[in-house]
C-alpha positions as CSV (number, residue, x, y, z in Angstrom):
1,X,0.0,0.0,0.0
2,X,1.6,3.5,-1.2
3,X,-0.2,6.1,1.3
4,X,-2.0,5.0,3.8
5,X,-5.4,6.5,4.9
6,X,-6.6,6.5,8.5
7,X,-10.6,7.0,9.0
8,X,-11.4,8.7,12.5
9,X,-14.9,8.6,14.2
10,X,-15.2,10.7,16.5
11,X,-13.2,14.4,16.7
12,X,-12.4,15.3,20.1
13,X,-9.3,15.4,22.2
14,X,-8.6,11.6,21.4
15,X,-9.3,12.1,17.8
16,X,-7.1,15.3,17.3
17,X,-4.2,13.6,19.1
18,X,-4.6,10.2,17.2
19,X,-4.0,12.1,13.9
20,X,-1.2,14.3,15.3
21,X,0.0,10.7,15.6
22,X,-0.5,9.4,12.4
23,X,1.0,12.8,10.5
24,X,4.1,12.4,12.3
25,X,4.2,8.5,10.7
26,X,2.8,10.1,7.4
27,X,0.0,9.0,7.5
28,X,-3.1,10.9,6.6
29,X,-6.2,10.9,8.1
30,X,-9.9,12.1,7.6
31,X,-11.9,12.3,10.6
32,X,-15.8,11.8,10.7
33,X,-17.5,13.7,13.3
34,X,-21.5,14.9,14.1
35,X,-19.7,17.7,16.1
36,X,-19.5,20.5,13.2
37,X,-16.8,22.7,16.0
38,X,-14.8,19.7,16.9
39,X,-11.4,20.3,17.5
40,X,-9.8,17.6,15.7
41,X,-10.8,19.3,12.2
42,X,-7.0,21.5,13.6
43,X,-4.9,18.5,13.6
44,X,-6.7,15.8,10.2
45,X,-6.1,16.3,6.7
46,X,-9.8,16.3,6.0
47,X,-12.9,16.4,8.0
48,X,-16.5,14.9,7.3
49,X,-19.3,16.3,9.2
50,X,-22.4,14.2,9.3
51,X,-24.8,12.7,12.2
52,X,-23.1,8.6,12.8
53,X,-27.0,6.9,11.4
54,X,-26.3,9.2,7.5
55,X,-25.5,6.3,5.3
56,X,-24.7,8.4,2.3
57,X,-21.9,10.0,4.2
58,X,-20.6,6.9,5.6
59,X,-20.0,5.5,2.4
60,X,-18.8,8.7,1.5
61,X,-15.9,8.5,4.3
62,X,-15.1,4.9,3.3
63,X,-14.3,5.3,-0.1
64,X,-11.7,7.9,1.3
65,X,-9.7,5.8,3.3
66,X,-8.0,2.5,3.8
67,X,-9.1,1.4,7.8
68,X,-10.5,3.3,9.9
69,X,-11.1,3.7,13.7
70,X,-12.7,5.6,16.6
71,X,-11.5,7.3,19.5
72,X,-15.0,6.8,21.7
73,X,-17.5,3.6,22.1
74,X,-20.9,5.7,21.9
75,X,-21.0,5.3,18.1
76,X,-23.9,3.6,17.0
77,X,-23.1,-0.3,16.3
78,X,-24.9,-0.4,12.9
79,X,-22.7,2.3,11.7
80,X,-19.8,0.7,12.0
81,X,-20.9,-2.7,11.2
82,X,-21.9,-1.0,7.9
83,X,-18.0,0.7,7.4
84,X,-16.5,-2.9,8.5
85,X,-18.7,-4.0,5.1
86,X,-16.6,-1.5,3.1
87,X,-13.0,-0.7,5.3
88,X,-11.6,-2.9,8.0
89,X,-13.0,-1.4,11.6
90,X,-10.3,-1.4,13.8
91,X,-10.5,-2.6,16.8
92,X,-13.8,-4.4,15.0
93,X,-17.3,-3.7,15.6
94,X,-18.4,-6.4,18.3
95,X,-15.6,-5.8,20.6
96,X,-17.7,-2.2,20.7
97,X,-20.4,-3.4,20.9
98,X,-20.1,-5.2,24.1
99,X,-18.6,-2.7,25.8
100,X,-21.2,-0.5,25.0
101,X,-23.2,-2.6,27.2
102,X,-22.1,-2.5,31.1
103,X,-23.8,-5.8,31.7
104,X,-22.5,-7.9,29.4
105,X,-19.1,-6.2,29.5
106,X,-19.2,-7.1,33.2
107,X,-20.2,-10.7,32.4
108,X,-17.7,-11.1,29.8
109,X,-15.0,-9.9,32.7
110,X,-15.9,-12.4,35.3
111,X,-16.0,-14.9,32.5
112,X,-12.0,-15.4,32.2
113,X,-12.4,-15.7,36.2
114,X,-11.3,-12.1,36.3
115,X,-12.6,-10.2,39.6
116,X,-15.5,-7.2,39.4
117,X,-17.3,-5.2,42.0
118,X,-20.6,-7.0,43.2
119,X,-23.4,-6.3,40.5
120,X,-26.8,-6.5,39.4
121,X,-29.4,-5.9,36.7
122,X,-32.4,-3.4,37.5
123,X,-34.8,-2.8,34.9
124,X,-37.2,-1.0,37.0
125,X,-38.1,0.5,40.6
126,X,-39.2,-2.1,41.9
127,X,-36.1,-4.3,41.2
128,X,-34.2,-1.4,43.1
129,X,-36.2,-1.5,46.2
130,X,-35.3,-4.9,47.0
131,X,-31.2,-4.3,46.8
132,X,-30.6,-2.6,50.4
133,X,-27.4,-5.5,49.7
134,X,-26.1,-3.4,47.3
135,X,-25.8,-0.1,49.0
136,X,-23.9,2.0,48.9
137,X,-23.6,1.7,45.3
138,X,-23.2,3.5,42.0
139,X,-26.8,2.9,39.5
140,X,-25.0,3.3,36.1
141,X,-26.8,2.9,32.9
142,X,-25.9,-0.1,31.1
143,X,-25.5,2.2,27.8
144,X,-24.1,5.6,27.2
145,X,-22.3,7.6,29.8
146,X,-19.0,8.7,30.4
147,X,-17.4,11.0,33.1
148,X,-20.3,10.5,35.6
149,X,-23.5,10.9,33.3
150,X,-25.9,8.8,33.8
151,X,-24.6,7.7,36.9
152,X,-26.0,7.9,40.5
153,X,-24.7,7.0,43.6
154,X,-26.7,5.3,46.0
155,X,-26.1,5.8,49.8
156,X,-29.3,4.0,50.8
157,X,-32.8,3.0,49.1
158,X,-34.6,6.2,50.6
159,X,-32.8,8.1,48.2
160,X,-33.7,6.6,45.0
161,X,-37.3,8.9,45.0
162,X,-35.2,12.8,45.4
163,X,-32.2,11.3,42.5
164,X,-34.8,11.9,39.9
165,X,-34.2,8.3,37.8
166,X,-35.7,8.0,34.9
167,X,-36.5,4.2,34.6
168,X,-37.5,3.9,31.3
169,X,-33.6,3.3,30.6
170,X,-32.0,0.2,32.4
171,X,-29.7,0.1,34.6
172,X,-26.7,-1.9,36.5
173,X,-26.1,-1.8,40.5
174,X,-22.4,-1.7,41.2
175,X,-21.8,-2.5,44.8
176,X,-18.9,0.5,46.4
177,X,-15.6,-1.4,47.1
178,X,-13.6,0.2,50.2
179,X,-11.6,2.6,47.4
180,X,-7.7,2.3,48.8
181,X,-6.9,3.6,44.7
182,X,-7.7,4.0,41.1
183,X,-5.1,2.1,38.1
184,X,-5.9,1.8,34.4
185,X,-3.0,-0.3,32.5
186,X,-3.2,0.4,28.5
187,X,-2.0,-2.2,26.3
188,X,-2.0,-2.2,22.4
189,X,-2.2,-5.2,21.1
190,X,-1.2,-5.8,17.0
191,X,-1.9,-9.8,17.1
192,X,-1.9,-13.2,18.4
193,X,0.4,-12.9,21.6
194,X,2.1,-9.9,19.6
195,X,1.5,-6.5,22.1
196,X,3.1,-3.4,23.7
197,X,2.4,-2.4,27.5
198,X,2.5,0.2,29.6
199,X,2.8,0.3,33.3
200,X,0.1,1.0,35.3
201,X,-0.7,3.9,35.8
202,X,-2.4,6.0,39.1
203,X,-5.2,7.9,38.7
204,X,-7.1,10.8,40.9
205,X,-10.3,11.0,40.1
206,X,-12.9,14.8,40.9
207,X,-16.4,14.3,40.3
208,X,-16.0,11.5,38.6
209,X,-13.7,13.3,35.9
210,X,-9.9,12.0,35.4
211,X,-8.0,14.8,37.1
212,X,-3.8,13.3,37.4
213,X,-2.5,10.8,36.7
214,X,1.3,9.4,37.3
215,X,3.8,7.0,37.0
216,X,5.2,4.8,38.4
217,X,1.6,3.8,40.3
218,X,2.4,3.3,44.3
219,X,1.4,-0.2,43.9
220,X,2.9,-3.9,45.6
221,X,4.4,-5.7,42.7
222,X,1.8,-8.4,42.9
223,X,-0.9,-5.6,42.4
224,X,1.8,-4.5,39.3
225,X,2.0,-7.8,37.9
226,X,-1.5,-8.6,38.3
227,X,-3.0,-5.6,36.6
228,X,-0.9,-6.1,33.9
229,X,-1.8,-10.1,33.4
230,X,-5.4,-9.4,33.5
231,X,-5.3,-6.2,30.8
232,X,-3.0,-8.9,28.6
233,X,-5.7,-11.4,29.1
234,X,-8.7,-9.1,28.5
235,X,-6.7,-7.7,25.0
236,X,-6.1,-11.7,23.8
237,X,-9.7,-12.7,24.5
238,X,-11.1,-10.0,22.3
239,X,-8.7,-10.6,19.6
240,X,-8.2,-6.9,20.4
241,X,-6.3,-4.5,17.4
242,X,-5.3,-1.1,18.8
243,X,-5.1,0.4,22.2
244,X,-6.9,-0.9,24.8
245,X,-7.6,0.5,28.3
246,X,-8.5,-1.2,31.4
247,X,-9.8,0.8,34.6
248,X,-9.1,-1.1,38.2
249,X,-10.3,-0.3,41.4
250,X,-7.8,-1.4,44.5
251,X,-9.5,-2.1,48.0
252,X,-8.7,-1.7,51.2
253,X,-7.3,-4.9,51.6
254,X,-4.9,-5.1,47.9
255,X,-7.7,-6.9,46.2
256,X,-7.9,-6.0,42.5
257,X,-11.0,-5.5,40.1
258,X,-11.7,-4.8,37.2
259,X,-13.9,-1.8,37.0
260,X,-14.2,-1.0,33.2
261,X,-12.7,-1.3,30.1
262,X,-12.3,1.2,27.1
263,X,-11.7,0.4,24.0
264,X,-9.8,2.8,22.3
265,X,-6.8,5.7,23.7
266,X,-7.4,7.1,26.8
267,X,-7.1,10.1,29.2
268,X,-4.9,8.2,31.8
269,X,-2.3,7.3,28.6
270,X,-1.7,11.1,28.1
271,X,1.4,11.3,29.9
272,X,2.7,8.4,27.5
273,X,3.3,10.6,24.5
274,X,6.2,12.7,26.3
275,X,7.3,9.5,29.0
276,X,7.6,6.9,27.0
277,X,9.6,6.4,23.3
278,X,6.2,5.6,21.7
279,X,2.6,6.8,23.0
280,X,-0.2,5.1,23.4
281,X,-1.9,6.9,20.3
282,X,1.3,6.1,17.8
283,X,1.0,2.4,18.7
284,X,-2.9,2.7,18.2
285,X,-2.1,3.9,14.5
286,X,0.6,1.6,13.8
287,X,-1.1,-1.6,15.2
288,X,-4.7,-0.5,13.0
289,X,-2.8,0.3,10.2
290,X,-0.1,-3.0,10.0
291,X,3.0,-0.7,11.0
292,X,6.1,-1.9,12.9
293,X,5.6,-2.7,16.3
294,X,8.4,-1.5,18.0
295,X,9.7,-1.6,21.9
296,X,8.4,0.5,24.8
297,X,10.9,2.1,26.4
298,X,10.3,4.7,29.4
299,X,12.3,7.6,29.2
300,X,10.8,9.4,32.2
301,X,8.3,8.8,35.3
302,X,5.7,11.5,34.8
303,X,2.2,12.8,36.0
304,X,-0.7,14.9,34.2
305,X,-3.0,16.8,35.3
306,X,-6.2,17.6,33.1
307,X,-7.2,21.3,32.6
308,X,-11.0,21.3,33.1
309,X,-13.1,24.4,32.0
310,X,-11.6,27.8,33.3
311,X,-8.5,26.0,34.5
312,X,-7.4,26.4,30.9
313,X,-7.5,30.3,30.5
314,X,-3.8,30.7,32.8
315,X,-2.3,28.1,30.8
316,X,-3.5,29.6,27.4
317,X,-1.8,33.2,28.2
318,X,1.4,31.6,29.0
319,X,2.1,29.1,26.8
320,X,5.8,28.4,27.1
321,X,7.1,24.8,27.5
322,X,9.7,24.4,30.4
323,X,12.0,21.2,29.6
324,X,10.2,18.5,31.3
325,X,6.5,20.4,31.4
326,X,4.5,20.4,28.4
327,X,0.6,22.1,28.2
328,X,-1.9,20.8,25.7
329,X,-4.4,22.8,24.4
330,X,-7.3,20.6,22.9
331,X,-8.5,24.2,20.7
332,X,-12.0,23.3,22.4
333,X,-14.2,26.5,20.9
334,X,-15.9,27.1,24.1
335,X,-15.1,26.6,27.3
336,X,-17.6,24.8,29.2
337,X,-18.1,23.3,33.1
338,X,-16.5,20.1,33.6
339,X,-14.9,19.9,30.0
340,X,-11.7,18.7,29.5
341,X,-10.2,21.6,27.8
342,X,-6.7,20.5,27.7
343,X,-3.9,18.5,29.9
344,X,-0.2,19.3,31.4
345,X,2.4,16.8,31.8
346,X,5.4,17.2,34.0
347,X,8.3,14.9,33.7
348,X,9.8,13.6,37.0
């Protein structure tokens, strides 16, 4: 193949930074988005805007390209079954489509005998009111939802009337561990046995939005090893392509669970593209487009801390990198509450 052409769904932060990626392997990209002011129309060679269900333009995009792949799992599964008829979908549709669904994504986990908070299906009120076992608890929906939407925690069942639910979506029950920490290890994987992977990594969490991350984790090496095992594991059972993400929870008492996995790049991996020889997003676009896979090496320990709403505006009127700090503006157009409007990562 003499030029290859990477299709992007999706054209936020993940997408403008997986074709950042990709240009600096030269490799151009077109990104499809139903956001018409997304910010990764800054950093892809071309930029489609159409809503994810407009079959014309999806056609459209895949004549344009040679794979393509997303940088979020909200995409409706029939549109990208559809591209996977015309372009490889990489990583490929049904992964996504099972992690779309919390339920069965939890199910698939404790499947390969891998450990998840306590959990349990409610598809109604009334299902609720007989789970006083489960409280305290987070009530997620088992679709959509991502930095805390559609998520509500539960302290006891008198609450459930004053959260305002709207039970005509369903939902899962996730039982609270005793929270000692937060990990997420992100591997990419680019075949049988054949993967690269990055040490876990710690994560602080405000209002349930990513706020640092660093490395190296202040784990126990079985914790380490462990972590690492069960995200290797997870990648091999999905015949995974690309970068994968899994979230852990660590209790009290240095027991491990799984808590979610994301398939595609991810906000924890940020502080891979300046401590590590590759990032997370350059090994997404080699391993979906059949490059060389080549060995991580850390060159630095490292943290980042995400710039949510105003916490940008400082950072914007002083943009000078120092040697081991670097700012990323995401060129969001409007600064909103609670959006991730860019990240800093400071080499240790």
């Amino acid at each position: 193949m003499s030029e290859i052409k990477l299709g992007i769904i999706g054209g936020g932060q993940l997408g403008s930074m997986l074709s950042k990626a990709a240009k600096e392997l030269n490799i151009k990209t077109v990104i499809y988005c139903d956001d018409k002011d997304a910010p990764g129309q800054n950093f892809c060679d071309e930029f489609i805007y159409a809503k994810y269900l407009d079959k014309n333009k999806i056609v459209e995009f895949a004549k344009k390209v040679n794979v393509i792949t997303y940088e979020f799992e909200n995409i409706p599964f029939e549109s990208l079954n559809d591209l996977n008829k015309l372009k490889p979908v990489l990583p490929k549709p049904s992964v996504n489509r099972l992690i779309q669904h919390r339920l069965a994504e939890k199910d698939f986990i404790n499947k390969l005998n891998i450990r998840t908070t306590r959990y349990v299906h409610v598809e109604n009120k009334e299902d609720l009111l007989t789970l006083n076992d489960f409280c305290p608890g987070i009530l997620k929906t088992t679709t959509m939802g991502y930095d805390g939407k559609g998520q509500y925690p539960i302290t006891n069942l008198k609450e459930i009337d004053s959260l305002k639910i709207n039970f005509n979506n369903e939902y899962i029950l996730e039982k609270l561990v005793k929270l000692k920490k937060e990990i997420s290890v992100i591997v990419t994987r680019f075949g049988n046995n054949r993967y690269e992977i990055y040490e876990p990594i710690e994560n602080t969490h405000e209002e349930q939005i990513l706020k640092h991350s660093k490395i190296p984790a202040e784990i126990s090496k079985k914790i380490f090893e462990q972590s690492k095992e069960w995200a290797i594991l997870i990648a091999e059972e999905l015949k995974y392509i690309g970068t994968l993400c899994v979230e852990f929870f660590i209790d009290r008492n240095e027991n491990l669970y799984v808590n979610e996995i994301a398939p595609r790049v991810h906000n924890s991996g940020h502080l891979t593209i300046n401590a590590y020889n590759v990032s997370q997003f350059e090994n997404h676009v080699r391993a979906v487009c059949s490059l060389e896979q080549i060995p991580l090496k850390k060159i630095a320990n490292a943290e980042m801390i995400n710039l949510i709403g105003d916490q940008i505006i400082p950072y914007r009127e002083n943009l000078k990198n120092k040697d081991n700090q670097f700012f990323f503006d995401y060129l969001k157009k409007d600064i909103k509450e609670k959006r991730k409007m860019g990240h800093l990562t400071i080499l240790k």
